[in-house]
DRENKEVEX-744042 format. One line per field, with one value per residue: z, y, x of N, C-alpha, C, CB in turn. Coordinates in steps of 0.1 Angstrom, whole numbers, plus 2048, in hexadecimal, padded with zeros to 3 digits. Glycine has a CB too. Layout:
N
n.Z: [Z, ...]
n.Y: [Y, ...]
n.X: [X, ...]
ca.Z: [Z, ...]
ca.Y: [Y, ...]
ca.X: [X, ...]
c.Z: [Z, ...]
c.Y: [Y, ...]
c.X: [X, ...]
cb.Z: [Z, ...]
cb.Y: [Y, ...]
cb.X: [X, ...]
// end
This chain:
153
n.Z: [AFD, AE9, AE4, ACE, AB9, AA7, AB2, ACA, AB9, AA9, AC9, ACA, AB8, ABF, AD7, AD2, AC0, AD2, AEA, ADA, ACE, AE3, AFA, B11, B36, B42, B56, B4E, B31, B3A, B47, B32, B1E, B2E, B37, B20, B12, B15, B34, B38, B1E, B19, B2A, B22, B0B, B11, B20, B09, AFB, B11, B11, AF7, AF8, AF4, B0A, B26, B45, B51, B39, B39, B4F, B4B, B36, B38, B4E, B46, B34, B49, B4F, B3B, B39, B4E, B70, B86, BA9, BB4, BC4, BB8, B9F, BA5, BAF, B95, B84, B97, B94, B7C, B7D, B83, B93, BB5, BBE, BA2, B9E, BB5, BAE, B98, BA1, BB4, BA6, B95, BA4, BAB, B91, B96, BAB, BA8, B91, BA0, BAE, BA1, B94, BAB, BAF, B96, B9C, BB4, BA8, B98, BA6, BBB, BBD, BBA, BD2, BF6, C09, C1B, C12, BF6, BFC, C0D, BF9, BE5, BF7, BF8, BDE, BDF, BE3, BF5, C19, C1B, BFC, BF8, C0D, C03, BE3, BE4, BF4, BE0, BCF, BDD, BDB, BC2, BBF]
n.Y: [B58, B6F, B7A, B8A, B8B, BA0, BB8, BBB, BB2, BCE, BE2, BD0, BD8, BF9, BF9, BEE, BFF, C12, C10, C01, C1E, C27, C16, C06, C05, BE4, BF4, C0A, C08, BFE, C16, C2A, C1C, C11, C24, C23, C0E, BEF, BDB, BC1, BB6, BC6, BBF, BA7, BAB, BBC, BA0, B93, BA1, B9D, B83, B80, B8F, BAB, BBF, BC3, BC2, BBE, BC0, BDD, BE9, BE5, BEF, C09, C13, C10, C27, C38, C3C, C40, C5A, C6C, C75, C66, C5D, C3C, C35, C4C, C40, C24, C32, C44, C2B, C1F, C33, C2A, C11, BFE, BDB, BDA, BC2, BB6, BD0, BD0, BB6, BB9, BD1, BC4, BB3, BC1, BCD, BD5, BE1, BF7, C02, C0D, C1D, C34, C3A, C46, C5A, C6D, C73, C84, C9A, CA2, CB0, CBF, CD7, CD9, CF6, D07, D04, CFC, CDE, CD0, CDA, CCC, CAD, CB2, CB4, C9D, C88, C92, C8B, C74, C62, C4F, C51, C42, C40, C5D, C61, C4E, C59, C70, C66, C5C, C73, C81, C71, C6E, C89]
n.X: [07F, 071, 052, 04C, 064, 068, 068, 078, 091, 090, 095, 0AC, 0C0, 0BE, 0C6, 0E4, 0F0, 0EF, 103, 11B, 11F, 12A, 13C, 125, 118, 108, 0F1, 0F3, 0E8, 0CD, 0C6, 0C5, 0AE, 099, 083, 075, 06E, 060, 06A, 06F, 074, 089, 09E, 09D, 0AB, 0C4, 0CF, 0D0, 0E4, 0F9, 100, 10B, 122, 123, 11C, 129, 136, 150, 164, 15E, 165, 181, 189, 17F, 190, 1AB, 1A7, 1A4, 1BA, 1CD, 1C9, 1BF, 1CB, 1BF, 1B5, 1B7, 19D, 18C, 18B, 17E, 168, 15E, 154, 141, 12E, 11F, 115, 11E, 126, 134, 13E, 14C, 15C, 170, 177, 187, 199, 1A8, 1B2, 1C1, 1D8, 1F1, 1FA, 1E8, 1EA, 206, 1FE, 1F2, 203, 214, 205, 200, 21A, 21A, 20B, 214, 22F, 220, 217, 228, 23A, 223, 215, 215, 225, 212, 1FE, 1F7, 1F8, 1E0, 1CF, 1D5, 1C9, 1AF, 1AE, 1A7, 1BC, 1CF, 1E6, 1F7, 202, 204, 21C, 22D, 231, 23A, 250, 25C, 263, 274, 289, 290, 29F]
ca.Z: [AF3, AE8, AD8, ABE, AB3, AA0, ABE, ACA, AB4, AB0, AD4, ACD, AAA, AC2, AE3, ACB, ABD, ADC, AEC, ACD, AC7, AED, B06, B1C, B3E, B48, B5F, B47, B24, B40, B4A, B23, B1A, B3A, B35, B13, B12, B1F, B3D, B34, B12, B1B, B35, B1A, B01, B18, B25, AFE, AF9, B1B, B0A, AED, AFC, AF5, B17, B30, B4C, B57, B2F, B38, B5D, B46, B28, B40, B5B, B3B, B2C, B52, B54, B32, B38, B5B, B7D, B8F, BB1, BB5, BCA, BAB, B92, BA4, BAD, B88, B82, B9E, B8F, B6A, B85, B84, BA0, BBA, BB9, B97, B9C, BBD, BAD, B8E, BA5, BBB, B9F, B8D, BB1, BA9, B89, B96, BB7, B9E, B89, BA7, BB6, B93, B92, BB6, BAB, B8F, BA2, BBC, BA1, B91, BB4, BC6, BB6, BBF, BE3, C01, C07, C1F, C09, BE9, C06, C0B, BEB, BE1, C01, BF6, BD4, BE3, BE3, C03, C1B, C16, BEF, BF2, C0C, BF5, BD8, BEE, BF9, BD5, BC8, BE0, BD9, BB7, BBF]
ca.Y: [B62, B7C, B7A, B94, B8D, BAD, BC2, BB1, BB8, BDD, BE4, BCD, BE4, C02, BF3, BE8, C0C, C19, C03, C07, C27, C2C, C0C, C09, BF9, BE1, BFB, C18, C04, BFD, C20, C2C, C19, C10, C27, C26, C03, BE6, BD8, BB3, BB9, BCF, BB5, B9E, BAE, BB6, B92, B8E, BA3, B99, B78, B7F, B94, BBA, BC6, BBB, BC9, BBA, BC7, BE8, BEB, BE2, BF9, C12, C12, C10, C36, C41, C3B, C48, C6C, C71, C73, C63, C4E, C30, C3A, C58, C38, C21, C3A, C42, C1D, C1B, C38, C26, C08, BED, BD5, BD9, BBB, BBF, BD8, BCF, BAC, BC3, BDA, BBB, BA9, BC8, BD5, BD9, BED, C03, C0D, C12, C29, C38, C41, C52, C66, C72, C7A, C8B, CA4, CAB, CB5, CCC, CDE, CDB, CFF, D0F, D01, CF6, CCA, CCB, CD7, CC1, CA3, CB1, CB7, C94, C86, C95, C86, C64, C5A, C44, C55, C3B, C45, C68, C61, C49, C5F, C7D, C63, C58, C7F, C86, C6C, C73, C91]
ca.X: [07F, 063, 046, 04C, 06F, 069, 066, 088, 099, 096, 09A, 0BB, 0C6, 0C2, 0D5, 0F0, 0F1, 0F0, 10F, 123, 125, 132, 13B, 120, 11A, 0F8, 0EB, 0F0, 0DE, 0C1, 0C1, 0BE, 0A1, 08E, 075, 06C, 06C, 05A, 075, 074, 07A, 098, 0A7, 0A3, 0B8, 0CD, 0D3, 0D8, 0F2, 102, 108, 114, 12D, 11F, 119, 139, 13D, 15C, 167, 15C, 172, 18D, 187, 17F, 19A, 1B7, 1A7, 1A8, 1CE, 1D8, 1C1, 1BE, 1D2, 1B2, 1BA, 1B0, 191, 184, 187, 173, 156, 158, 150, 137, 123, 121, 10B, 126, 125, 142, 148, 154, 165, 176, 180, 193, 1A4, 1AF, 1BF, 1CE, 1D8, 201, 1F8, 1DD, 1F5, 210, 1FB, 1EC, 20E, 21A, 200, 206, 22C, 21B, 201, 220, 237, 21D, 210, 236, 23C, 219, 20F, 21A, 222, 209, 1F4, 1F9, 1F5, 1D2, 1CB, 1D1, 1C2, 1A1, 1A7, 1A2, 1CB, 1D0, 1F0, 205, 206, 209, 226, 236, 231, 245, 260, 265, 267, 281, 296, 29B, 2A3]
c.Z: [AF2, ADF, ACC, AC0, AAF, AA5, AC6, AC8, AAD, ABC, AD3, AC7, AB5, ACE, ADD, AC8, AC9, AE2, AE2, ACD, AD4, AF6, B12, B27, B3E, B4A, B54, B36, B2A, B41, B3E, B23, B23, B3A, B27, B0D, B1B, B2A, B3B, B26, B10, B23, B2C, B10, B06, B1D, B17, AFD, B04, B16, AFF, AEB, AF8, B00, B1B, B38, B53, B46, B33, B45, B4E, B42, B31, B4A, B52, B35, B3C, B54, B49, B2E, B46, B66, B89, B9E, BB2, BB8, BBF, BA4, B95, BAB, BA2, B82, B8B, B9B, B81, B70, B82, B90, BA6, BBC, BAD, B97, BA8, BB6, B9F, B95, BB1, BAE, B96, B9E, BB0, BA0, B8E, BA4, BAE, B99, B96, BAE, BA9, B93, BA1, BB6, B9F, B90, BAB, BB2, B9A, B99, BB9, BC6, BBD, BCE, BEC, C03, C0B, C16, BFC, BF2, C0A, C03, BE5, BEB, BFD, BEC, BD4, BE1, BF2, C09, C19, C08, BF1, BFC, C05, BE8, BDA, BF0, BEA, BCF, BCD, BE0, BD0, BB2, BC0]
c.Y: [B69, B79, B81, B93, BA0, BBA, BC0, BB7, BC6, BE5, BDD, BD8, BF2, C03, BF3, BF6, C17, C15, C07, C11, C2D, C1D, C11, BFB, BF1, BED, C08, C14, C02, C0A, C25, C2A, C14, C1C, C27, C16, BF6, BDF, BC7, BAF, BBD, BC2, BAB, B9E, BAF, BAA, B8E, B90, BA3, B8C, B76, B87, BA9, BC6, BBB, BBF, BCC, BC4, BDB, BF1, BEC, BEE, C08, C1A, C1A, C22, C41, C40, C41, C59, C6F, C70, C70, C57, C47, C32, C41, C47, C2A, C27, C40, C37, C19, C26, C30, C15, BFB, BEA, BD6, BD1, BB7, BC6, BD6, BC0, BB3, BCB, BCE, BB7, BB3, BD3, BDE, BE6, BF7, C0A, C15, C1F, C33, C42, C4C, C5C, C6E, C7C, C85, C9B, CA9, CB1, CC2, CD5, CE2, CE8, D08, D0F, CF9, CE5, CC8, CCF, CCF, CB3, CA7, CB2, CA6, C88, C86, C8D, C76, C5E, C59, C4E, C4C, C3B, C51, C67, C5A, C51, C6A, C7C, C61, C66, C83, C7C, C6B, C7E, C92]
c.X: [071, 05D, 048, 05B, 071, 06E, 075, 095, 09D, 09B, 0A9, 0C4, 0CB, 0C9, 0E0, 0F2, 0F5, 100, 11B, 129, 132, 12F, 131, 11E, 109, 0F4, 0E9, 0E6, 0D1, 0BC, 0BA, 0B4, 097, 083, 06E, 06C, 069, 064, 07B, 076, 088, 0A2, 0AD, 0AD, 0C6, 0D7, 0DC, 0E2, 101, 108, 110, 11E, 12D, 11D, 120, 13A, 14C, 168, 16A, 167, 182, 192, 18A, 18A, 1AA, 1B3, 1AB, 1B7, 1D3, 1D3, 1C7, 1CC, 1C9, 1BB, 1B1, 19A, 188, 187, 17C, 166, 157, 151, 142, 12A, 11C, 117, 114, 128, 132, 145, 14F, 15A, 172, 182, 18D, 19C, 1AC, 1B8, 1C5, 1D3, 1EB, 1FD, 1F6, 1E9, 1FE, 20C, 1F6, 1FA, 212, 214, 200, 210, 225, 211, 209, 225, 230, 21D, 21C, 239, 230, 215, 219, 21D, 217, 1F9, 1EC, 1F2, 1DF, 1CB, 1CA, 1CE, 1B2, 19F, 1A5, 1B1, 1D2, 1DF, 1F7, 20C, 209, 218, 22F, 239, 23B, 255, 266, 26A, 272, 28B, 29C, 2A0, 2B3]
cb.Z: [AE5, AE5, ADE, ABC, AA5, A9C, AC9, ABF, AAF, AAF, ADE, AC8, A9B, AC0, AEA, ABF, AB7, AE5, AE6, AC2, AC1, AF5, B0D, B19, B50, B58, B6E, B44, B1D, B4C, B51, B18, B12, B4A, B3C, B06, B0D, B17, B4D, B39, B0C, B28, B40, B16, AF9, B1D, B2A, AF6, AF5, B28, B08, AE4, AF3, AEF, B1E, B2C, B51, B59, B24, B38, B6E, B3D, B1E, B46, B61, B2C, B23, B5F, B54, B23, B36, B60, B81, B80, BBE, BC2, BD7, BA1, B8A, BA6, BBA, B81, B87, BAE, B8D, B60, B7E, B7D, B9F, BC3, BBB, B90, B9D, BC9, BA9, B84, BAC, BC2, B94, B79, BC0, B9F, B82, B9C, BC4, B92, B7C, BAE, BBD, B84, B8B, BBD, BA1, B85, BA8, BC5, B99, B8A, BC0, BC2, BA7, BB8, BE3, C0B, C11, C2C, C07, BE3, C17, C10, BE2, BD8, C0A, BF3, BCA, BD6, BD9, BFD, C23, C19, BE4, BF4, C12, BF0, BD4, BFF, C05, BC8, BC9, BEE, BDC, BAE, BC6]
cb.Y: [B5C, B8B, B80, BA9, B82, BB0, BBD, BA7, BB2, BE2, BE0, BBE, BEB, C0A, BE1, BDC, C10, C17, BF1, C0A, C33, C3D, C0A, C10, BFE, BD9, BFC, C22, BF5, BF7, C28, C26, C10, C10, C34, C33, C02, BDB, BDB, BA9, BC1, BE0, BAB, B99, BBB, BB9, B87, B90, BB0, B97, B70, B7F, B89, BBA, BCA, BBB, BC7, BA2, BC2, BEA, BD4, BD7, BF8, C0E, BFD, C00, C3A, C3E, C29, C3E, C6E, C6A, C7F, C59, C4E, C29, C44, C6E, C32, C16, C48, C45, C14, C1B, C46, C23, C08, BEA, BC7, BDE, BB3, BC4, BE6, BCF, B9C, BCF, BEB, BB0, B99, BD6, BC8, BCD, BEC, BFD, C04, C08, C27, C2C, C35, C4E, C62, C69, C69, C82, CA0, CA4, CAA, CCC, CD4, CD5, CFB, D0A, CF6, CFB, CBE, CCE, CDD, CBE, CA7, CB6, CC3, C92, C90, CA2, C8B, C5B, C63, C2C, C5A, C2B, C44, C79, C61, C3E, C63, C7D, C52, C4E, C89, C8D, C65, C70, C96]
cb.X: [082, 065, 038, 045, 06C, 05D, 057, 088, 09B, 08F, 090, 0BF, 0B3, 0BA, 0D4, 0EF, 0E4, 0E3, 109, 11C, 119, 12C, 14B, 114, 121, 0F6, 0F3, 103, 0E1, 0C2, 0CA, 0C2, 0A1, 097, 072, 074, 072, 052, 06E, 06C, 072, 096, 09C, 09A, 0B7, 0CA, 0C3, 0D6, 0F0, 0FC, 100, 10F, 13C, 115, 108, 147, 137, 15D, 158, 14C, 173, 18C, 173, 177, 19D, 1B5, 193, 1A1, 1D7, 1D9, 1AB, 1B2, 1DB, 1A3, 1C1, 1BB, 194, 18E, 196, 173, 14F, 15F, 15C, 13D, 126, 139, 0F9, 134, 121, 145, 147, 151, 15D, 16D, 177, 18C, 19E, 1A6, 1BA, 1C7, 1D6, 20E, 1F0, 1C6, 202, 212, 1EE, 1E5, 21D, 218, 1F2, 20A, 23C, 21A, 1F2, 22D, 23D, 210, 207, 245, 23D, 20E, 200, 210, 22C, 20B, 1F7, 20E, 203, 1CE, 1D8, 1D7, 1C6, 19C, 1AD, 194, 1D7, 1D4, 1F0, 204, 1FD, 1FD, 226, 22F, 224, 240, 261, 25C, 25E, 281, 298, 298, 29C]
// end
């Protein structure tokens, strides 16, 4: 612990404030206050509030992943390099998309079916196919996503 308590626990008051008002990860509460505060003072609050369950990373994949699915049509690939900018470890992030791996294809393919169905009308297939190609959705999803459209046709 720290010599000045005092000192401590303001830097905790305004971590906790900070955190709070918006989930954040390690890497980004470091980034915040790393320069305007001393570094092993910071570590240490940090460390604190890692124990007592305020900073999570594994929390924040979670939290995180669940708002990309009920906003976006992100594939797989765009949601974790959104995660890998925010400085969470890949392994964290690789062991979350391993054990929700059914889901995340699942959603992955929907939203495929749901960027053909908008585009089908405007552009070309092979278009759409490159289009979500670029957006990081593997070919075996966008043809799956193609075969499932035309067969509930």
């Amino acid at each position: 612990m720290h010599d000045n308590i005092e000192e401590f626990d303001k830097l905790k008051t305004k971590v906790l404030k900070y955190i709070l008002y918006k989930k954040r990860t390690e890497k980004e509460v470091f980034q915040k206050f790393s320069s305007s505060t001393n570094e092993n003072l910071l570590e240490d609050v940090i460390q604190h509030l890692k124990e007592v369950g305020y900073i999570n990373d594994k929390d924040y994949i979670k939290r995180a992943v669940n708002e990309f699915i009920a906003i976006n049509t992100l594939s797989i690939k765009e949601i974790k390099n959104k995660l890998y900018t925010k400085g969470i470890s890949g392994d964290i992030i690789d062991t979350y998309f391993s054990e929700n791996e059914n889901k995340l294809e699942q959603y992955q393919l929907n939203c495929a079916k749901k960027i053909i169905l908008k585009k089908q009308n405007q552009i070309e297939k092979e278009e759409i196919e490159q289009f979500l190609y670029r957006k990081g959705y593997s070919l075996e999803c966008i043809k799956a996503a193609f075969k499932e459209l035309n067969n509930e046709k």
